[in-house]
N, CA and C atoms of all chains as a GROMACS GRO file, in nm:
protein
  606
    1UNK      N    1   0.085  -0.120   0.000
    1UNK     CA    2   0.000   0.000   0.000
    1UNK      C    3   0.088   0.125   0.000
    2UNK      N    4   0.094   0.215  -0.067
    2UNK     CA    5   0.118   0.328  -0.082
    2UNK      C    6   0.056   0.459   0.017
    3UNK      N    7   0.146   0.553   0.028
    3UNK     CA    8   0.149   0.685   0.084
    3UNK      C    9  -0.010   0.710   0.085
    4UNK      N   10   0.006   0.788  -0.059
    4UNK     CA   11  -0.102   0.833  -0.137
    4UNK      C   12  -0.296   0.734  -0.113
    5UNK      N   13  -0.223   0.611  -0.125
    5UNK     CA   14  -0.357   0.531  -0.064
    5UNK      C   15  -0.415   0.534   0.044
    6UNK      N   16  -0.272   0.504   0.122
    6UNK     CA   17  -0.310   0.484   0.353
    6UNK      C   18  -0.365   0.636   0.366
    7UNK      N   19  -0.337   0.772   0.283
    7UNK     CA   20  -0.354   0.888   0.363
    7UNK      C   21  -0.485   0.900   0.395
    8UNK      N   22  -0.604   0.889   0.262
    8UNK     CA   23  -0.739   0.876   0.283
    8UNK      C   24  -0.804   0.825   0.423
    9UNK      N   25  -0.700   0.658   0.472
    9UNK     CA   26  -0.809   0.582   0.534
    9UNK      C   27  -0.745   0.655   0.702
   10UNK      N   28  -0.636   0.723   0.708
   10UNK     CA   29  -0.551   0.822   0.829
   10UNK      C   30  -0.637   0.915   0.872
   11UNK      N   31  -0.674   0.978   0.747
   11UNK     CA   32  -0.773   1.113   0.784
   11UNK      C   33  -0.876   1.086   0.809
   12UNK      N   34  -0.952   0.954   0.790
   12UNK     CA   35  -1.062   0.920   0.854
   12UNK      C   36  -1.069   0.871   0.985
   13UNK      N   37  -0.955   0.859   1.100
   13UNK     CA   38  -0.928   0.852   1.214
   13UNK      C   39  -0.992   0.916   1.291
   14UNK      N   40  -1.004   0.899   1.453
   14UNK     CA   41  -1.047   1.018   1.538
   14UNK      C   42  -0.916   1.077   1.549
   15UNK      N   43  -0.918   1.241   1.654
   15UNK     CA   44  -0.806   1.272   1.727
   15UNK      C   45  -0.737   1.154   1.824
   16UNK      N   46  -0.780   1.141   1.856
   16UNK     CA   47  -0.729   1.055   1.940
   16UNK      C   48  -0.644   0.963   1.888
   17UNK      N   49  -0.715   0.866   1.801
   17UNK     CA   50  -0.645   0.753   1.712
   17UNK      C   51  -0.473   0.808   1.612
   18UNK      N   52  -0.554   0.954   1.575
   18UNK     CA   53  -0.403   1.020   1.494
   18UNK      C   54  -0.285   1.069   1.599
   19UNK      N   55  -0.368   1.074   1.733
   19UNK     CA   56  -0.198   1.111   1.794
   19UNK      C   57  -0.141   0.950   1.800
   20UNK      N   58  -0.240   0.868   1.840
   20UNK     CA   59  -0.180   0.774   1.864
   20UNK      C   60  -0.092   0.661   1.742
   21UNK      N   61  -0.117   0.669   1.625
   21UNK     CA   62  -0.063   0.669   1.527
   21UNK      C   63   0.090   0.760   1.493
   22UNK      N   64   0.062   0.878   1.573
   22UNK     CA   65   0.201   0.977   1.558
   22UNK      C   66   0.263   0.945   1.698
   23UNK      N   67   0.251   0.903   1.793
   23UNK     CA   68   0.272   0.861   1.878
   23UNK      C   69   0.436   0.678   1.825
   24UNK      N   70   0.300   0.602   1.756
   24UNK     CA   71   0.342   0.491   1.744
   24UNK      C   72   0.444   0.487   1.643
   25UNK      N   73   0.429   0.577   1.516
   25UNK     CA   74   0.538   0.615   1.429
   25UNK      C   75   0.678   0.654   1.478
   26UNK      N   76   0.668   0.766   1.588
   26UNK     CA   77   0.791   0.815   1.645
   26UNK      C   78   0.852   0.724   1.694
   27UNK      N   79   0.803   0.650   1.786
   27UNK     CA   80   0.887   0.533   1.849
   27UNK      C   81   0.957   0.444   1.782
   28UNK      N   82   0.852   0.425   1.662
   28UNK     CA   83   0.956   0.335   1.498
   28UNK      C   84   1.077   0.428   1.478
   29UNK      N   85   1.037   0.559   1.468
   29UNK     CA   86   1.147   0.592   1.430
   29UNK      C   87   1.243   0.607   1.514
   30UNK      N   88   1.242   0.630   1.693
   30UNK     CA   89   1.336   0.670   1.791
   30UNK      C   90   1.441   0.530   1.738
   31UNK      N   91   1.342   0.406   1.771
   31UNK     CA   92   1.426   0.290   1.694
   31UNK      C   93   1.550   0.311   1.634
   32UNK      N   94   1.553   0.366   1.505
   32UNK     CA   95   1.624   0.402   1.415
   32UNK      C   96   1.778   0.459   1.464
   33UNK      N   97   1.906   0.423   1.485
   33UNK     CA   98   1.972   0.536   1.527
   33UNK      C   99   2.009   0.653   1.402
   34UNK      N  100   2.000   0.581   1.296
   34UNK     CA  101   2.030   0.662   1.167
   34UNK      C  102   1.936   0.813   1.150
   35UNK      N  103   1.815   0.787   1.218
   35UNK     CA  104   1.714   0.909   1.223
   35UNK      C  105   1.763   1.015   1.270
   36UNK      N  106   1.875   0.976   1.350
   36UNK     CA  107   1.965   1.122   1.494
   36UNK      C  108   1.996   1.209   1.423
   37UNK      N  109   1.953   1.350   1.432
   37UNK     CA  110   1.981   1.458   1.431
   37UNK      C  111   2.169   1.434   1.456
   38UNK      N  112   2.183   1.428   1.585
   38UNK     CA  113   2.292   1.447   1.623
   38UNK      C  114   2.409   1.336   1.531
   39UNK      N  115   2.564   1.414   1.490
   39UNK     CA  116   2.608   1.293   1.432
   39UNK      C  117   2.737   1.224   1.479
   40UNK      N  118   2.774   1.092   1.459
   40UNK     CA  119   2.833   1.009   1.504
   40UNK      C  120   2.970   1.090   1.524
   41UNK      N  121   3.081   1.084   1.620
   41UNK     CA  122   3.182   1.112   1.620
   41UNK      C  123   3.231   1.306   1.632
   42UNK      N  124   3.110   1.386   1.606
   42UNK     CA  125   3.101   1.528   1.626
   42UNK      C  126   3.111   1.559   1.760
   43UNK      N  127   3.201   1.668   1.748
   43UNK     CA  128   3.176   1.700   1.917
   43UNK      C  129   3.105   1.825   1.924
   44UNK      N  130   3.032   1.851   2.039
   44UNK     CA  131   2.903   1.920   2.078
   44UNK      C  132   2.944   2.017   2.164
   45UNK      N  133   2.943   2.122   2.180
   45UNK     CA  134   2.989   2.221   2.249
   45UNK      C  135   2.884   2.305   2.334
   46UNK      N  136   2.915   2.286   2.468
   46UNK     CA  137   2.814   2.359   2.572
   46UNK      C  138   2.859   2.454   2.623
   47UNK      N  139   2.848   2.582   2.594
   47UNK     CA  140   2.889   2.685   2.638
   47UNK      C  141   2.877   2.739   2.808
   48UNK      N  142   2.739   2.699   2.801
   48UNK     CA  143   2.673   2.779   2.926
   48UNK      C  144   2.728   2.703   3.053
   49UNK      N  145   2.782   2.786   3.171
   49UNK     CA  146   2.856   2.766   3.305
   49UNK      C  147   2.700   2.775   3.364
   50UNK      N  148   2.651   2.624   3.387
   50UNK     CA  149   2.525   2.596   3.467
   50UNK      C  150   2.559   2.605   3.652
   51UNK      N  151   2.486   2.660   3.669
   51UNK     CA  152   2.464   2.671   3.807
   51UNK      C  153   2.561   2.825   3.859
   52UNK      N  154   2.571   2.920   3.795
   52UNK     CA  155   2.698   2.989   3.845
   52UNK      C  156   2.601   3.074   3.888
   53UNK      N  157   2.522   3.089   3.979
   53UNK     CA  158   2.467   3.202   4.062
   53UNK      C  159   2.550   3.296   4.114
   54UNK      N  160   2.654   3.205   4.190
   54UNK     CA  161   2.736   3.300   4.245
   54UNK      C  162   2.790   3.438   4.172
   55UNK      N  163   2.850   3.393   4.047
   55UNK     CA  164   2.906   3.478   3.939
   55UNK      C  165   2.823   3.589   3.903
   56UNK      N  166   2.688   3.532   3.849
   56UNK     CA  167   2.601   3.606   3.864
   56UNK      C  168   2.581   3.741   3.927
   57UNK      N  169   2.563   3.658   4.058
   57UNK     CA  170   2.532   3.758   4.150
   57UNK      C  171   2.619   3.900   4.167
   58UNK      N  172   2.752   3.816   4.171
   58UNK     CA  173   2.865   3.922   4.178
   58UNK      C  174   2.875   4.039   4.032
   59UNK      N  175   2.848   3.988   3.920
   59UNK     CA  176   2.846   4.082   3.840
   59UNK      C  177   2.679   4.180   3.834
   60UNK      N  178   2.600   4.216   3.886
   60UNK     CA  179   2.481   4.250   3.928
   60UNK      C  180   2.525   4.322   4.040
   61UNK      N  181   2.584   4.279   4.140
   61UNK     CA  182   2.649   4.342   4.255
   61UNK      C  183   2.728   4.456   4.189
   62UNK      N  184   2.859   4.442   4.086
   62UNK     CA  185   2.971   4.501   4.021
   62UNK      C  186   2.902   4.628   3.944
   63UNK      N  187   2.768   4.579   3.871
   63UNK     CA  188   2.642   4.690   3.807
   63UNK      C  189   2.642   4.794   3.889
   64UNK      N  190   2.587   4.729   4.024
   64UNK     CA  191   2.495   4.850   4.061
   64UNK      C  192   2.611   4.944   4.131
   65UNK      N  193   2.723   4.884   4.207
   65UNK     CA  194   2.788   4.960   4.237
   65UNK      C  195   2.887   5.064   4.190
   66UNK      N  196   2.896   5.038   4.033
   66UNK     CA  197   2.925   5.131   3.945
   66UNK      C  198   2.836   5.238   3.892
   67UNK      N  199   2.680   5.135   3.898
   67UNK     CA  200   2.592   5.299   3.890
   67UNK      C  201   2.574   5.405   4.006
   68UNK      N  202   2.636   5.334   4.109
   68UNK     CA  203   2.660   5.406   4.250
   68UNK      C  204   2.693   5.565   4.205
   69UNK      N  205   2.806   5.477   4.190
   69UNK     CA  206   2.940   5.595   4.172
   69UNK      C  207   2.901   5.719   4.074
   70UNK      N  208   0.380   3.050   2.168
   70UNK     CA  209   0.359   3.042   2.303
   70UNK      C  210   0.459   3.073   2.445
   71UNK      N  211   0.395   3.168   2.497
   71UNK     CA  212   0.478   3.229   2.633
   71UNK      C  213   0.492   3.157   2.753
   72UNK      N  214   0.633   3.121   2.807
   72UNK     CA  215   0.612   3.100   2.940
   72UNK      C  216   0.673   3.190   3.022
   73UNK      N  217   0.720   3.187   3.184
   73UNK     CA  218   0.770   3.217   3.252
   73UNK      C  219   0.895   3.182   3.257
   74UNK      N  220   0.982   3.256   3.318
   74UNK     CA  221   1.092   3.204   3.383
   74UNK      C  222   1.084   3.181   3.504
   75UNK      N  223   1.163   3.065   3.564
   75UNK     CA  224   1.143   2.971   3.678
   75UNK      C  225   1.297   2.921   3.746
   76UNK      N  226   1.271   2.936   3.887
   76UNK     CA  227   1.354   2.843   3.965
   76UNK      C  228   1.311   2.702   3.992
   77UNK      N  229   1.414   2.670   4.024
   77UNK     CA  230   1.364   2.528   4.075
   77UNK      C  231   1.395   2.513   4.207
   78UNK      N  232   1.439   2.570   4.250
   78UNK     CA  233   1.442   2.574   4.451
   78UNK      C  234   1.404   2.694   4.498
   79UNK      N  235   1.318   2.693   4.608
   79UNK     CA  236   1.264   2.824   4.622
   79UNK      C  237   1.324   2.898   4.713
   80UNK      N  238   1.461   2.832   4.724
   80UNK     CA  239   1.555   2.951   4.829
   80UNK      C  240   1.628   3.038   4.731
   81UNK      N  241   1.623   3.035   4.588
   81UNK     CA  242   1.637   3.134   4.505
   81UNK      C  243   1.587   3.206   4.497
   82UNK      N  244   1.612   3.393   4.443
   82UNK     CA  245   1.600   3.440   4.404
   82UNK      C  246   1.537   3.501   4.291
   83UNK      N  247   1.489   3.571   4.245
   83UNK     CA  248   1.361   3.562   4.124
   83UNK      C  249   1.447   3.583   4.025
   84UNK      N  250   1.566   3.666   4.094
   84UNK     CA  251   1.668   3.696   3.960
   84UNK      C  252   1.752   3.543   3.908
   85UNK      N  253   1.723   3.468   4.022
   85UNK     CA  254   1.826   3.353   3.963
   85UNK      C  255   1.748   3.264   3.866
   86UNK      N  256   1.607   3.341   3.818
   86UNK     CA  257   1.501   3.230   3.716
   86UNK      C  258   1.586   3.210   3.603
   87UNK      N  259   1.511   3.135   3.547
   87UNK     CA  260   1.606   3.073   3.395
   87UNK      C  261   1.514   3.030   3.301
   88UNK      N  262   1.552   3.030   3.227
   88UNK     CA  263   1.437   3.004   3.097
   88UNK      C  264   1.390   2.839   3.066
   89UNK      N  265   1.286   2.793   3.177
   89UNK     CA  266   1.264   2.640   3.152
   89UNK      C  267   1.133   2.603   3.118
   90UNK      N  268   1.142   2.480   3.042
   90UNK     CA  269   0.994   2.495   3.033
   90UNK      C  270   0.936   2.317   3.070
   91UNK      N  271   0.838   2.313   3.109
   91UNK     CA  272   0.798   2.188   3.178
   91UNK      C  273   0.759   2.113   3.074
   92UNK      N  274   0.797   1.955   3.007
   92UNK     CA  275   0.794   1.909   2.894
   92UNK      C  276   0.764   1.738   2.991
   93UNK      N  277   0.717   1.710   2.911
   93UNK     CA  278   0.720   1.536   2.961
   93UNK      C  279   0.791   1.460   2.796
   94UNK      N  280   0.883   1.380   2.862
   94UNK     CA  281   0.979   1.298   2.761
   94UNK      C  282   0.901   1.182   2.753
   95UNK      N  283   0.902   1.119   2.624
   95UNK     CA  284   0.843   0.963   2.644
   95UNK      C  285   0.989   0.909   2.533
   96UNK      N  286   0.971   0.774   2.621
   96UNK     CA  287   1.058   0.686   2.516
   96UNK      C  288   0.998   0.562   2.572
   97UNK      N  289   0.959   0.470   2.422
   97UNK     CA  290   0.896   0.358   2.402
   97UNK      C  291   0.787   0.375   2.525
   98UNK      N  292   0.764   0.316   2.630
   98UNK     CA  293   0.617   0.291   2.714
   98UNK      C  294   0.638   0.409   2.841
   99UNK      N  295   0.798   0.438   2.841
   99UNK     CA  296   0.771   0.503   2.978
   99UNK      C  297   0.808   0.691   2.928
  100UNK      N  298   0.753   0.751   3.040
  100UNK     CA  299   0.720   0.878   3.030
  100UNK      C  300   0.785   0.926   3.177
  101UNK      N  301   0.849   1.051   3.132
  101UNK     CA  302   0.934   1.120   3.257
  101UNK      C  303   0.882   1.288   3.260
  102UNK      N  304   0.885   1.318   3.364
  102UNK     CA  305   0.838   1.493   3.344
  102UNK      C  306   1.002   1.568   3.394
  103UNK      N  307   0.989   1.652   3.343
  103UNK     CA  308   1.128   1.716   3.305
  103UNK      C  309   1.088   1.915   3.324
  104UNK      N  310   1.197   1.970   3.344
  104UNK     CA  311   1.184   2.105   3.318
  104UNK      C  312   1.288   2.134   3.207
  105UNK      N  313   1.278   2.171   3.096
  105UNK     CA  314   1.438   2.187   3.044
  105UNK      C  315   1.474   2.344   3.005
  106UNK      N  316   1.624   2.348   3.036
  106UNK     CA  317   1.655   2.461   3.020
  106UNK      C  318   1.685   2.512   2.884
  107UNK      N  319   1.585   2.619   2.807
  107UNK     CA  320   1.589   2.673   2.714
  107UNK      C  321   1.728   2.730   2.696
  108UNK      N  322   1.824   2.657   2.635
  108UNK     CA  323   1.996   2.728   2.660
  108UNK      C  324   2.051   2.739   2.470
  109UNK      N  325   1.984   2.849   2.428
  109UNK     CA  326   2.111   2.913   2.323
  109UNK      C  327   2.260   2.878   2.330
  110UNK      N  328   2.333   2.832   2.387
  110UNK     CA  329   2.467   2.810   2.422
  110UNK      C  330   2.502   2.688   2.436
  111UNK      N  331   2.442   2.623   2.414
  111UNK     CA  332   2.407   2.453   2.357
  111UNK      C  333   2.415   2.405   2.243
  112UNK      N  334   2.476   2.376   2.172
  112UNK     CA  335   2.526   2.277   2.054
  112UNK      C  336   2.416   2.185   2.068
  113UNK      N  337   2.367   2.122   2.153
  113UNK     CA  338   2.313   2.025   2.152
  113UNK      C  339   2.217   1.985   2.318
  114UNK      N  340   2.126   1.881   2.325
  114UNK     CA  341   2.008   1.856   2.365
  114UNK      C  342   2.105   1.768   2.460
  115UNK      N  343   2.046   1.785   2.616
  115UNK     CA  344   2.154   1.724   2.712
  115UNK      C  345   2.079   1.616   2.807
  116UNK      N  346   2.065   1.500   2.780
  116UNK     CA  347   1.983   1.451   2.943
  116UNK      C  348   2.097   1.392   3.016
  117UNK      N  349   2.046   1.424   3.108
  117UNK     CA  350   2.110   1.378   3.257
  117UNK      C  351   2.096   1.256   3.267
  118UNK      N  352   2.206   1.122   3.341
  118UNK     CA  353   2.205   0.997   3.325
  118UNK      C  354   2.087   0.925   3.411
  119UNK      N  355   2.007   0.990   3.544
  119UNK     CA  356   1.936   0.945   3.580
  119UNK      C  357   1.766   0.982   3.472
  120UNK      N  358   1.778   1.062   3.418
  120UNK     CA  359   1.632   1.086   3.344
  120UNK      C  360   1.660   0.963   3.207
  121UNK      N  361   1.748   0.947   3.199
  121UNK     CA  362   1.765   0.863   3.049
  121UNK      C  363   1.741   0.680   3.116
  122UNK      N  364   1.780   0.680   3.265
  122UNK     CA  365   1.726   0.572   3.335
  122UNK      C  366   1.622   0.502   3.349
  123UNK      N  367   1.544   0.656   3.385
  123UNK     CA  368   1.383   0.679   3.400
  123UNK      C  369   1.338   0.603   3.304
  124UNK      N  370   1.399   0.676   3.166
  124UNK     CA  371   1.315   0.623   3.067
  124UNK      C  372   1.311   0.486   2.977
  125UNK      N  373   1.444   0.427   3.063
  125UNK     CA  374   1.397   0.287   3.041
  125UNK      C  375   1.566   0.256   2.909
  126UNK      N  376   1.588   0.357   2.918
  126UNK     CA  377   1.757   0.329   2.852
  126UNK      C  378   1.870   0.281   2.890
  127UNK      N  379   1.934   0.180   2.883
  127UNK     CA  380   2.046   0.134   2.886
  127UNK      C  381   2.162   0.197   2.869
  128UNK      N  382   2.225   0.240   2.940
  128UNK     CA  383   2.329   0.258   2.861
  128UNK      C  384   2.488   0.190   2.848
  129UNK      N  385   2.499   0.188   2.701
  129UNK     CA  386   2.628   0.095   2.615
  129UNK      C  387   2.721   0.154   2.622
  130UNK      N  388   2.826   0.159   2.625
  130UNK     CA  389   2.975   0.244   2.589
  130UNK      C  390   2.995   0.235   2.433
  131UNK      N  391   2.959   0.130   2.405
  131UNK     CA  392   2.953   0.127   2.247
  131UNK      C  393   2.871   0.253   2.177
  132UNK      N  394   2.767   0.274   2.199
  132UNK     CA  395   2.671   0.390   2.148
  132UNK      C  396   2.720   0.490   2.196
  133UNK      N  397   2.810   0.503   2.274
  133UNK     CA  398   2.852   0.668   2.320
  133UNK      C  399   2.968   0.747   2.189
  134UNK      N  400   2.903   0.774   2.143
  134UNK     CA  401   2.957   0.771   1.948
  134UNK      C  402   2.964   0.943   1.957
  135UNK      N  403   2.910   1.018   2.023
  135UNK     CA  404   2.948   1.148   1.988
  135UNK      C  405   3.006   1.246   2.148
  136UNK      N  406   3.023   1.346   2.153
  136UNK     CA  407   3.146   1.402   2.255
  136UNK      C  408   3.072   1.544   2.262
  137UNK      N  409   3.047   1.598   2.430
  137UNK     CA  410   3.038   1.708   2.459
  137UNK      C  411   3.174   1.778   2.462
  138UNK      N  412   3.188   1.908   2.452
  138UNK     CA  413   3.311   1.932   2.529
  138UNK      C  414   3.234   2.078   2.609
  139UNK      N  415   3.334   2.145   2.675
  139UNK     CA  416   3.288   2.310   2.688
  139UNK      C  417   3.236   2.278   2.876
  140UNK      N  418   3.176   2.319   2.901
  140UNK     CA  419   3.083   2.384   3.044
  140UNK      C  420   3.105   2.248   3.096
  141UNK      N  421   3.033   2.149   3.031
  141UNK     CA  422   3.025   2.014   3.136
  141UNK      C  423   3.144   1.890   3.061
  142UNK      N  424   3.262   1.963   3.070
  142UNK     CA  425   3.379   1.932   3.050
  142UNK      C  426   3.365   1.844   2.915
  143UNK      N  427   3.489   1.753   2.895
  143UNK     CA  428   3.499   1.630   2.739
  143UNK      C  429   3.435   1.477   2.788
  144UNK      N  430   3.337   1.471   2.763
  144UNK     CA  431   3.230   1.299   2.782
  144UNK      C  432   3.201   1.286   2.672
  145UNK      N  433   3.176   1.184   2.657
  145UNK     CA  434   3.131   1.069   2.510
  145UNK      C  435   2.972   1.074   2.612
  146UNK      N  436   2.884   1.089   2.463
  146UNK     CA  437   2.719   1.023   2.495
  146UNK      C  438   2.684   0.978   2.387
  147UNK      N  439   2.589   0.945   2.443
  147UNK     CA  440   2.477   0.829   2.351
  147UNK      C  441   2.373   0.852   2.252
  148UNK      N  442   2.327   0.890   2.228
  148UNK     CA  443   2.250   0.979   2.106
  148UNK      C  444   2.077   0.892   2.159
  149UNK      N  445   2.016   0.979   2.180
  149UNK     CA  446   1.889   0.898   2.262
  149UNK      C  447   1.763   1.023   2.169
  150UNK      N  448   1.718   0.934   2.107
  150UNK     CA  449   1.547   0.980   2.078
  150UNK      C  450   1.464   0.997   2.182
  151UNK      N  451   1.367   1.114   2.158
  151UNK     CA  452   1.288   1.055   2.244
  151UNK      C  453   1.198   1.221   2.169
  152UNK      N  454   1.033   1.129   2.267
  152UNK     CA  455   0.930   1.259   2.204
  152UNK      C  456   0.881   1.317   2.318
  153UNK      N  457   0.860   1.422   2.238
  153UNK     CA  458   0.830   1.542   2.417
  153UNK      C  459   0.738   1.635   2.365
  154UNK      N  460   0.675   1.632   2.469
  154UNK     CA  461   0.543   1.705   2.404
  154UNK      C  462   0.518   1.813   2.548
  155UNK      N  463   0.493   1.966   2.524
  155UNK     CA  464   0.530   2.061   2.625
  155UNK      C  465   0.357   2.093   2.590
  156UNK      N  466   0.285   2.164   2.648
  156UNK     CA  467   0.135   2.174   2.684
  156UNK      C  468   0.132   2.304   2.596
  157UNK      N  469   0.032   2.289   2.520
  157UNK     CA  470   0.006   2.372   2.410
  157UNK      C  471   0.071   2.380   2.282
  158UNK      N  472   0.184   2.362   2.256
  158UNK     CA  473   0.253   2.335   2.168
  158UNK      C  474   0.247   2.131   2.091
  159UNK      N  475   0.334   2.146   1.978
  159UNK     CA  476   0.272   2.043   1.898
  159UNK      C  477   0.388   1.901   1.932
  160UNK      N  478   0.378   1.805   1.950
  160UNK     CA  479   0.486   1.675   1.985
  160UNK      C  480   0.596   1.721   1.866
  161UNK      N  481   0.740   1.690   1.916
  161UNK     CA  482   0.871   1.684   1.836
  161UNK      C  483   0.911   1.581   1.926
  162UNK      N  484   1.028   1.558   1.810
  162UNK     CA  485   1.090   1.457   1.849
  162UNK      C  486   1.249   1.494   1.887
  163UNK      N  487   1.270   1.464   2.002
  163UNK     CA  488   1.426   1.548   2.018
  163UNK      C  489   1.546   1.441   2.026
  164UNK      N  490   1.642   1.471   1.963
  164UNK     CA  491   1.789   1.382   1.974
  164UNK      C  492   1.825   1.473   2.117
  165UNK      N  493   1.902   1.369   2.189
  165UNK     CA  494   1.969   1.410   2.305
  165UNK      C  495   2.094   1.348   2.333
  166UNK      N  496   2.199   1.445   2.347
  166UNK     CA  497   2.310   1.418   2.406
  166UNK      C  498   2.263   1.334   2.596
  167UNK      N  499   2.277   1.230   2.528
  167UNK     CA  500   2.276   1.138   2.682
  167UNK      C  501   2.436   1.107   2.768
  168UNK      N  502   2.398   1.188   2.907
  168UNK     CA  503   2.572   1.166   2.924
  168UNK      C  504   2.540   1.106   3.058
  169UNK      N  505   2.672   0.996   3.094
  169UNK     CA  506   2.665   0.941   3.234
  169UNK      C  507   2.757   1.064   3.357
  170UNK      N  508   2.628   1.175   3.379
  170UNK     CA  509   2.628   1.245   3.455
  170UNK      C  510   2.505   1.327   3.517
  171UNK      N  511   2.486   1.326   3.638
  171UNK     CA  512   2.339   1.369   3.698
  171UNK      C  513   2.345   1.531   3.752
  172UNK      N  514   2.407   1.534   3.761
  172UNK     CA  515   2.452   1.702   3.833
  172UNK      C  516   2.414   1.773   3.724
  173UNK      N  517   2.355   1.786   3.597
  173UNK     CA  518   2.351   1.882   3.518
  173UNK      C  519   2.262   1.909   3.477
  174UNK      N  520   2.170   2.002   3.419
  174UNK     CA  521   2.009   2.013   3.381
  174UNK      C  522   1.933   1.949   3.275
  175UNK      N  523   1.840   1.882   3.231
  175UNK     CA  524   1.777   1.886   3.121
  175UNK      C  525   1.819   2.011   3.068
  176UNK      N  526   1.880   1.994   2.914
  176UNK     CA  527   1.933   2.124   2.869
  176UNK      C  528   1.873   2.059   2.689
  177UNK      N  529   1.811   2.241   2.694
  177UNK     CA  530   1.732   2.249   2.517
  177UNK      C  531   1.829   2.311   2.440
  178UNK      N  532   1.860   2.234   2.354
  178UNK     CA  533   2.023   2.351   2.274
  178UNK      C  534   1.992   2.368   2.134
  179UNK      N  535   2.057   2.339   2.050
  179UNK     CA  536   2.066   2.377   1.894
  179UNK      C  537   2.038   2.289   1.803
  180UNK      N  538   2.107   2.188   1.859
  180UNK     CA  539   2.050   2.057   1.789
  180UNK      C  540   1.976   1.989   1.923
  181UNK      N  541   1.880   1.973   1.877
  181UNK     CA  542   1.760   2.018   1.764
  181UNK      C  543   1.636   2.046   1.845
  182UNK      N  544   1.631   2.148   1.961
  182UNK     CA  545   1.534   2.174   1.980
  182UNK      C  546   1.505   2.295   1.932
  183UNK      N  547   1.619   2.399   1.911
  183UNK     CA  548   1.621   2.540   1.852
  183UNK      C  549   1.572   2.498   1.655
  184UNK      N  550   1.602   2.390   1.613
  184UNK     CA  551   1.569   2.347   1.523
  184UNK      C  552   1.389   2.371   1.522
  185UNK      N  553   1.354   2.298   1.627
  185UNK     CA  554   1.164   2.270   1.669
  185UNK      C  555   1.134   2.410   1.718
  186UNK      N  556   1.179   2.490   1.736
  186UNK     CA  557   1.110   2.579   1.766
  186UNK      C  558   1.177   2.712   1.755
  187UNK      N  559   1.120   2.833   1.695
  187UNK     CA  560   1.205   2.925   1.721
  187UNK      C  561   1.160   3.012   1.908
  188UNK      N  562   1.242   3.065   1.935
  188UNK     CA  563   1.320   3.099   2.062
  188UNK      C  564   1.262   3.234   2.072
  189UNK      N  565   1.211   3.313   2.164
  189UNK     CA  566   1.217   3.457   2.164
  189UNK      C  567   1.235   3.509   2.304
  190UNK      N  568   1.348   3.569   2.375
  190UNK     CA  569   1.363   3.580   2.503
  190UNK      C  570   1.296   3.758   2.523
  191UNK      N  571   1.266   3.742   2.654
  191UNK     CA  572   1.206   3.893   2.680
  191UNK      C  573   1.245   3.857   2.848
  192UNK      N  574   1.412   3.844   2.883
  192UNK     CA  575   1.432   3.844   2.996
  192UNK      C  576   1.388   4.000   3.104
  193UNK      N  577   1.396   4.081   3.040
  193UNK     CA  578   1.355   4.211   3.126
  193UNK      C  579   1.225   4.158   3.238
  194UNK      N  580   1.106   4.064   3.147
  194UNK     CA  581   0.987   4.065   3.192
  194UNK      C  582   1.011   3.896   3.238
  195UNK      N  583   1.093   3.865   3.252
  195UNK     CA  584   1.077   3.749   3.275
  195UNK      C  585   1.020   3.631   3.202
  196UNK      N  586   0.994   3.649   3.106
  196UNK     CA  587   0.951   3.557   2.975
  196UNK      C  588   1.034   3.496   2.871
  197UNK      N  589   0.990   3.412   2.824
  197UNK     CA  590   1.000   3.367   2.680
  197UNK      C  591   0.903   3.299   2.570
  198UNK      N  592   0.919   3.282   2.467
  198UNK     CA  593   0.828   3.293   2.427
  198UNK      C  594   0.867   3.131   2.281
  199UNK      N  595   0.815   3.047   2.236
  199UNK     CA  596   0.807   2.939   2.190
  199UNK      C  597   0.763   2.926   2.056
  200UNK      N  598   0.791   2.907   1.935
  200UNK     CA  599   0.706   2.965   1.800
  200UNK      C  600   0.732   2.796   1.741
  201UNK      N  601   0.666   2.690   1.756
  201UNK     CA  602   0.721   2.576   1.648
  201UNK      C  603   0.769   2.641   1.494
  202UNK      N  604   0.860   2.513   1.423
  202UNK     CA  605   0.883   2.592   1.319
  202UNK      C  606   0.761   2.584   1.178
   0.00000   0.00000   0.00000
């Protein structure tokens, strides 16, 4: 069966039935590792210094006390 | 679509909010609720080794095929699908840098959630704002 054929008998679904159909597709595809966005052997670069409140804080502190002045 | 910015411990500060947004991950039967941090400065989509647990993933040393480097130092991860669907907005499917480390946030980066959605920050007011593509 073809694309073009299954789409007719898809759109005659409830909501419900089409998430669950898009639901059941994704998981075929999570399957897949070839589907990954991300690619084999690339390295990924995270910039952001998580958790640095402290730093934060201190440059906010460094702000205002220059608008002090 | 707009959310807030949010702490996650409430001995913070309002200034210490961050741009997260509450998403539930599914992979194959099981489902995890998550906050993730909307982070521009992300190359890439980050779960933490206990949420990738949650969801029922193994993890191989063999599949650890691609490499963070930067903020949460040089690790090899695993490349993990999974679909996430955030309330009001439409299901995507996100690749995630899966790393065997828990200390670090659900993190939304470039690949490929900035891909799913475009981004609009309005930190003054404490917002952001969510546009699928």
């Amino acid at each position: 069966m073809t694309l073009t054929e299954l789409l007719p008998e898809v759109m005659r679904l409830s909501q419900p039935e089409k998430i669950k159909l898009i639901q059941v597709l994704a998981e075929e595809l999570d399957a897949s590792e070839d589907a990954s966005p991300l690619e084999p052997g690339k390295v990924y670069y995270v910039a952001t210094p998580y958790n640095a409140f402290g730093a934060a804080q201190a440059l906010m502190d460094a702000l205002e006390a220059s608008s002090e002045k | 679509m707009r959310f807030r910015y949010s702490t996650l411990d409430p001995s913070q500060s309002p200034a210490e909010s961050l741009p997260r947004v509450p998403l539930v991950l599914r992979l194959a039967n099981r489902a995890i609720e998550a906050h993730g941090l909307v982070d521009s400065g992300s190359a890439a989509n980050v779960l933490p080794y206990e949420a990738g647990l949650q969801l029922g993933a193994i993890w191989d040393d063999r599949k650890a095929n691609i490499r963070l480097a930067g903020a949460l130092g040089n690790q090899r991860a695993v490349p993990l699908l999974v679909t996430a669907e955030i309330a009001g907005l439409p299901m995507v499917r996100l690749a995630f840098a899966w790393i065997k480390a828990s200390d670090v946030p659900v993190v939304l980066g470039q690949t490929n959630f900035f891909v799913e959605f475009d981004v609009s920050f309005y930190r003054s007011r404490f917002e952001f704002e969510l546009t699928p593509r």
